[in-house]
N, C-alpha and C positions, 0 to 999 in steps of 0.2 A: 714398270718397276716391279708390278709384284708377281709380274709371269714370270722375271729374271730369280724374282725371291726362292719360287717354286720349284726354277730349275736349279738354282744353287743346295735345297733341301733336299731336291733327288738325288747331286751327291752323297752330301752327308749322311742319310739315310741309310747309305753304305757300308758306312762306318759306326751303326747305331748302337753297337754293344760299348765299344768305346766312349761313345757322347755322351750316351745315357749314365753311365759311369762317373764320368765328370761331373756331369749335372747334379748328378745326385752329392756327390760332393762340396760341388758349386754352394749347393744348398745347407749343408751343414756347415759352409765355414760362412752363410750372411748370419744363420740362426746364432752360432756360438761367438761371432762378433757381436753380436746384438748381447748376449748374455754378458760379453765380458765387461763391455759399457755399463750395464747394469748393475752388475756387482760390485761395483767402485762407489754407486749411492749408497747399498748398506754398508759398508768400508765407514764410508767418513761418515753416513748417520748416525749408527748405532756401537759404531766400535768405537771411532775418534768423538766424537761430541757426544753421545750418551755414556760413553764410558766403558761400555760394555768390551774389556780387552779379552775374555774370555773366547770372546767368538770370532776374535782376529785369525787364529789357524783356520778355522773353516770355513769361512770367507776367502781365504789366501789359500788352501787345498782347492776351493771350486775356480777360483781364480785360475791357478797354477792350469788345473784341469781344462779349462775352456780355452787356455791360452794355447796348451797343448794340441789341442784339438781342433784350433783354427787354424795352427801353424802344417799341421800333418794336411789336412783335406784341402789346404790352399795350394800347397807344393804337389803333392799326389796329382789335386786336379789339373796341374799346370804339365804336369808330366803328360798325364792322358789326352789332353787334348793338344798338344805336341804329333802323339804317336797317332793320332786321328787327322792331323795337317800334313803327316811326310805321307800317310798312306793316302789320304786327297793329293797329294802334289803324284804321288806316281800314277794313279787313276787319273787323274785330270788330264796330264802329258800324254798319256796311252791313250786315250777317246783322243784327246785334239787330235794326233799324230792321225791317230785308222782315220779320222774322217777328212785328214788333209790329203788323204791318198785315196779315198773314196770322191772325192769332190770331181766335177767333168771339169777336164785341162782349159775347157773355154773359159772358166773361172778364177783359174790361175793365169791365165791370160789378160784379165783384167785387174789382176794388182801386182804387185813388184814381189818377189821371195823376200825379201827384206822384210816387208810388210808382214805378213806369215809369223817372222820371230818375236820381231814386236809385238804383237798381238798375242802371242804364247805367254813372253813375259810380263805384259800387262795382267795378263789371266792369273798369273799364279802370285803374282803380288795383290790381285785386289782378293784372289780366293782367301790370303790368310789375313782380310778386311771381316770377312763374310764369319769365317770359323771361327776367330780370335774375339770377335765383335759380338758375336752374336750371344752365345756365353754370357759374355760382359753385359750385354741389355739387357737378360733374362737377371743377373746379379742386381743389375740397378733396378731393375722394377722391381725383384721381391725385396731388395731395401726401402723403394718408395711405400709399396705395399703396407709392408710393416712399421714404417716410420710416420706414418701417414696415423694408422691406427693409435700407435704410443700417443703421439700430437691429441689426437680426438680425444683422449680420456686423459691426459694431463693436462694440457691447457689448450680446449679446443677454440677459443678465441685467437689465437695463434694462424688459423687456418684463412683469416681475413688478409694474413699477410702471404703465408703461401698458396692460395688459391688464385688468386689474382697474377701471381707469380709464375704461377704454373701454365696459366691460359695466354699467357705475354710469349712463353718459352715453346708454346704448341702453335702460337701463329704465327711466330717469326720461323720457327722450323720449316713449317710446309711453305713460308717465304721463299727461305734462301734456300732448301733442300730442291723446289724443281728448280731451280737458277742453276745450282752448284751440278749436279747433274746432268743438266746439258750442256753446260760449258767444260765440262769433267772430259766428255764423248769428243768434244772437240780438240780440246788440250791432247787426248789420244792420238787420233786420227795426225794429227800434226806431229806428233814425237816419233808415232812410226814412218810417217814420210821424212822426219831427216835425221833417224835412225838407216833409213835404205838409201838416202841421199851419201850417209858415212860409210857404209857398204861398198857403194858402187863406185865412192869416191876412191876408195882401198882398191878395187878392183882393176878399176879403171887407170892405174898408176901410169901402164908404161903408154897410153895411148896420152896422156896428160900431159908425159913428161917429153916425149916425142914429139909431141904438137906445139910444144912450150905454153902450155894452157893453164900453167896452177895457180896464177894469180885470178883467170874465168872460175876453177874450181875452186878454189877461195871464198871468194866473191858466193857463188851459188851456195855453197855449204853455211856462210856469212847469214842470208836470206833468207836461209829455211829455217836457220837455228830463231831468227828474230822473229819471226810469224811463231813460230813455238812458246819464245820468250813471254812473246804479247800477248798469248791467250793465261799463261800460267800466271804472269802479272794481274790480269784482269782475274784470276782465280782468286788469286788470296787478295786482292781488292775486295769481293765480295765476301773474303773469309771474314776479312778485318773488320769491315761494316758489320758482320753475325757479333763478332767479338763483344765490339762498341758498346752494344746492346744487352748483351748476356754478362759479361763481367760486371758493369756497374751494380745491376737488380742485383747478381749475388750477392756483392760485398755490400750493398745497402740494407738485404735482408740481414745480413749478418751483424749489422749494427745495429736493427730494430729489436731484434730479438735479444741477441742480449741487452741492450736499456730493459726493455719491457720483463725481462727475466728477472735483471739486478733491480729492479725497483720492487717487485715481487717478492724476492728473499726480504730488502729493506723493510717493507709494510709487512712481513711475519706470512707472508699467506702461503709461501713453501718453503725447505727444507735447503739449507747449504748444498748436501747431497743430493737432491732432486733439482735441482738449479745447474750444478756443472753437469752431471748426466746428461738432463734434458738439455743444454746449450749442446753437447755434444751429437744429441741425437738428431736437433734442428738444422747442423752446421750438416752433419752427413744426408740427411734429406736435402736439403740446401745440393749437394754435392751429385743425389742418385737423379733429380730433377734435370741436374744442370750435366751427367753423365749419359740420361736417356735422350738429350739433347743433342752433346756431342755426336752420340752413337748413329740418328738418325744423321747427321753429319757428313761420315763417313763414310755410310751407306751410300749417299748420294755421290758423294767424292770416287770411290771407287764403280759404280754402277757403268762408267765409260768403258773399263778394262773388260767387263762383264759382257759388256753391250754384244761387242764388235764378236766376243770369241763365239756366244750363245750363237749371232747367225751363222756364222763361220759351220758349229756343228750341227747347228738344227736346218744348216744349207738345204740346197738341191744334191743329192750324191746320186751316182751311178747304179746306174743297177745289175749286180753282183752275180746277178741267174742262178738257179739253182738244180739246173741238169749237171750230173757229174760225167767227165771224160774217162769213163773208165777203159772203153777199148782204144784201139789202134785209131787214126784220122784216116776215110776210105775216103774222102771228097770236098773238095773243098769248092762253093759256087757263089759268086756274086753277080746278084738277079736287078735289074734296075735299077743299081743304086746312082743315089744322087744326092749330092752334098754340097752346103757352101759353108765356112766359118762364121760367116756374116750375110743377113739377110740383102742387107743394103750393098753389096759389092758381087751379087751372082753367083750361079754355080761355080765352084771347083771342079768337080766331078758333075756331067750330064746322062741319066741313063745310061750306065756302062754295065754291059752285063760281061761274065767273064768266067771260065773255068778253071781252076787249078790243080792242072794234074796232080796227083799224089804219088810223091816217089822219083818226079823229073826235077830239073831244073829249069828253071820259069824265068823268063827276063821282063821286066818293065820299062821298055826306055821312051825318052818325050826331054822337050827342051824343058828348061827351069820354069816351075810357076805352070807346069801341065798340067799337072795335080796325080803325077805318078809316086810319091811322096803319101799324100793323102789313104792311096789306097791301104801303105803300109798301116799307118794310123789307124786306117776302119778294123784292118785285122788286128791289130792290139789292142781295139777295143777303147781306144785313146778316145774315140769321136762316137757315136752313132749314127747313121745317114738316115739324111732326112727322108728320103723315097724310097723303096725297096728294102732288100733284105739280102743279106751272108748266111748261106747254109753252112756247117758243116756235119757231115753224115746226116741230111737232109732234118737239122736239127736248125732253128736261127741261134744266131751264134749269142745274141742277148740272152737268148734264156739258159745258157752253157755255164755253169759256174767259174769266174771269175780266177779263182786258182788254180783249178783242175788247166783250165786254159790255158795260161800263165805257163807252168810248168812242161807244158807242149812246146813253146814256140817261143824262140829267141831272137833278138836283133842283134842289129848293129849299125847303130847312126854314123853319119857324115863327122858327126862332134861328139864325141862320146863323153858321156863324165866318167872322171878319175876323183877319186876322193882322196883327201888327206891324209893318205897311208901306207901299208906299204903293197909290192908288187901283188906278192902271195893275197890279203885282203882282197885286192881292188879286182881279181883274176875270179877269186873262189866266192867272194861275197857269204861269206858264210855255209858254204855249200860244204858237203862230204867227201870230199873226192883226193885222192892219192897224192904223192909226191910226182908218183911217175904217170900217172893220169896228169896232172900239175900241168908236168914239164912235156909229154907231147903233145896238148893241145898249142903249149906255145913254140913249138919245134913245125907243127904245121900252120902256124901265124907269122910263121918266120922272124920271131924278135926273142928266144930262146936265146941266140947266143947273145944279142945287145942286152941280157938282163943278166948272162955272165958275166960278163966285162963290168957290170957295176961294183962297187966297193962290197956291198952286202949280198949281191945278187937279189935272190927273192924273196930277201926282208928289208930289200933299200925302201928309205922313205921318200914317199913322192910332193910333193908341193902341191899347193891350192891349184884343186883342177887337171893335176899334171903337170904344172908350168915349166918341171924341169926336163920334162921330154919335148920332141918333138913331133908336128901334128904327124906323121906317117906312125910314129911310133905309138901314140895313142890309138891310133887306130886297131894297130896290129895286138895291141893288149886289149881293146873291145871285141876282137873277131877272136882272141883264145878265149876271154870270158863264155863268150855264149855259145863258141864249138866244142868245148870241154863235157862230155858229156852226150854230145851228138845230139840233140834235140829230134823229134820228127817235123820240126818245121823251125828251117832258119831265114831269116827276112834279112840282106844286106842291101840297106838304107844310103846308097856311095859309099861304101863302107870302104872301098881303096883308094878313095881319089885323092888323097894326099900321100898316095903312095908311087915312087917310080917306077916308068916302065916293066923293068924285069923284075922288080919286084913286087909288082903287081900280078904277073903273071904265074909267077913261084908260088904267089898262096894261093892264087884263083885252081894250079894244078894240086896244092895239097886239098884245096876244098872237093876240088872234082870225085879224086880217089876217095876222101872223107866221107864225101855225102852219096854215096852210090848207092839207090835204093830209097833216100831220103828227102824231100822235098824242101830244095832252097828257091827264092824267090830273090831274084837280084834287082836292083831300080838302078837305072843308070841314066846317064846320057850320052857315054862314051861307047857307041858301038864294040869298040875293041875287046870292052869288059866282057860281053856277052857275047861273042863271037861264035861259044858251043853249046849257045842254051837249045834244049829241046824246043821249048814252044816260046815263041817273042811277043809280047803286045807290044803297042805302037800308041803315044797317047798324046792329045793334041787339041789343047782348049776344050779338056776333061771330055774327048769324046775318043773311042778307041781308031783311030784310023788307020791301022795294019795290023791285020793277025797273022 
């Protein structure tokens, strides 16, 4: 909990000019709260019961003043630490994000994407727990502070009722606070699985509806939702028991204290005006006790959202390299490499060593599950291999900076994603490049004229995924993405096999003339694709068996 505390303050830390602003704030509207209270005892001492009406404007100018004054520094600070939560909400999204693309894909491998957003939105709903809260706790302890001190030097026999009170409210806290916070973590972990359960169930529509399965997907979606149910039931079961306990001691302190006050004024030993003050000031102690109570509360409560994101970013990330590519790629060699995804299921890749011309075309082919796929991976940097090493320009390609890399060398997967956008986006990805650069990388993808014939052409909007094209057509708008621009190294991952015959052929001959001089690596299994690769490997239960 208080390593999580730490890393939430190196946030805000961030934002210190801002907080500190508040604070200071913060602090002048407990202090001129506290005055305003106060100024109501001389009101009705000496102005109403002594008589004294002379000195009612001056009393009611300090009044008017302190009222002013709390009301200004309570809204200001409410402002400022607003504009210190949206600027935490865009720093926060921006680290998660870099380190969900810094993370090794074996990682992503073992939770659902679904899982990923959940966990984002947990983060930024417990963050304005953390920023909102924290404020608040620093307010109620300098009202305890202060209220504590009043109490001591007007009726410190008073403190037999609050002290006892207070140590009822710090045991039962570190009670229910580890309770609530581990079952917080749990209540997570479950809203993100059928959070990703409602995802995939959206997804999964036409294989459902095909199957005739929605009464199964019901049923499953039914299931996850109750195990979720049953932990947040069991949540505020333990809230309500906190409740039980803390409500009653309140409102019974609030009934001791004023008896023992009103019997005080009766027997003459204080002041009409020192009697509703001080009840006032007991009830808001009464209130900063049972708010620094709360606050530990919610700490707990929210600490699950916290949990999962902290490992999430203080994960295992990749490592980024820090040699830049600044010239041309004169060679490309993989030296012993050897790989498996999983320790317990054996090589992928066995000792494969390999050359890759610079400037030919290279084929990879091997039946499904060779691990010709894999090699693409090593060179994206996707995976690291366990044994050996990837030179390029007798450089290991780990210690290559991660961008500079990137910006070298394009794919094009068997499945490519399309996002929910339009042609132009989903093509240029934010990139710089022409209308007519645009339009002839997708004239040599050969789907140029099929994005004519669309209603909007190249600002038609696509469907989740692509759904409204077809798989060949996806394809051909992943091979203009990443030929646009010519790269020195393009990697086609089956990047035509949902494509027919001749029009397989058609791009394979715009890539030829395309890439002359440039170094593509095609994986295949269909000999036919590679028919005029310069150099062919041959792969076969990860070991190279024809060069």
């Amino acid at each position: 909990m208080l390593q999580t505390l730490r890393w939430i303050f190196n946030y805000i830390a961030q934002v210190k000019r801002i907080y500190i602003s508040a604070l200071v704030l913060l602090v002048i509207s407990v202090v001129t709260n506290l005055l305003i209270t106060i100024s109501q005892k001389y009101i009705i001492d000496d102005v109403f019961i002594a008589g004294d009406y002379h000195l009612f404007p001056y009393f009611l100018g300090f009044f008017l003043l302190m009222a002013c004054s709390y009301i200004a520094s309570w809204c200001f600070k409410d402002i400022l630490f607003e504009r210190a939560s949206d600027k935490l909400r865009l720093i926060m999204r921006k680290e998660y994000m870099q380190f969900l693309y810094r993370m090794p894909v074996k990682d992503y491998q073992k939770e659902r994407i679904g899982s990923f957003v959940s966990y984002l939105n947990e983060f930024m709903n417990s963050k304005n727990v953390y920023i909102w809260n924290f404020p608040g706790l620093i307010e109620k302890l300098l009202n305890l502070i202060l209220l504590l001190a009043i109490v001591c030097y007007v009726m410190p026999e008073l403190l037999v009722i609050i002290i006892p009170l207070s140590v009822i409210y710090i045991v039962q806290g570190k009670y229910f606070g580890s309770r609530i916070h581990g079952i917080s973590v749990e209540r997570n972990e479950l809203k993100a699985k059928h959070n990703v359960n409602i995802e995939e169930g959206i997804s999964s529509s036409r294989e459902v509806i095909a199957f005739h399965k929605v009464r199964w997907e019901i049923i499953r979606l039914k299931q996850s939702f109750q195990r979720y149910l049953e932990k947040v039931f069991e949540l505020v079961r333990l809230e309500s028991k906190q409740l039980y306990i803390s409500e009653p001691l309140r409102w019974g302190s609030n009934l001791l204290i004023l008896g023992y006050g009103g019997y005080q004024v009766i027997q003459g030993n204080v002041s009409l005006g020192t009697f509703i003050v001080f009840y006032q000031f007991s009830i808001q102690l009464l209130d900063a006790i049972q708010g620094v109570y709360n606050s530990t509360m919610q700490f707990s409560n929210a600490y699950g959202g916290m949990y999962k994101a902290k490992n999430i970013i203080q994960g295992e990330q990749i490592n980024v390299g820090d040699t830049e590519m600044a010239k041309a790629i004169e060679n490309i060699d993989l030296k012993d490499i050897s790989f498996s995804y999983r320790k317990e299921q054996g090589r992928v890749l066995d000792s494969i060593s390999m050359e890759i011309p610079v400037g030919k075309k290279v084929a990879i082919i091997g039946e499904s599950g060779s691990g010709k796929s894999t090699i693409a991976q090593l060179l994206l940097r996707f995976y690291e291999p366990d044994e050996g090493k990837i030179e390029v320009n007798h450089v290991s390609l780990n210690h290559i900076d991660r961008v500079s890399w990137a910006q070298k060398v394009k794919v094009v997967f068997q499945d490519p994603y399309l996002f929910p956008d339009t042609l132009r986006m989903n093509i240029l990805m934010g990139r710089d490049f022409t209308q007519a650069q645009l339009e002839k990388a997708c004239k040599e993808a050969e789907i140029h004229d099929t994005i004519m014939e669309l209603p909007n052409g190249y600002d038609t909007l696509l469907g989740e995924r692509g759904i409204t094209l077809s798989g060949g057509q996806r394809q051909r708008i992943a091979l203009a993405r990443s030929i646009i621009g010519n790269p020195e190294i393009l990697i086609l991952d089956e990047a035509t096999s949902a494509l027919d015959l001749e029009t397989e052929r058609r791009v394979h001959a715009n890539i030829d003339t395309l890439r002359k001089g440039r170094t593509t690596i095609i994986i295949a299994h269909r000999l036919s694709t590679v028919e005029n690769a310069d150099v062919r490997y041959c792969i076969s239960q990860g070991k190279i068996s024809l060069n």
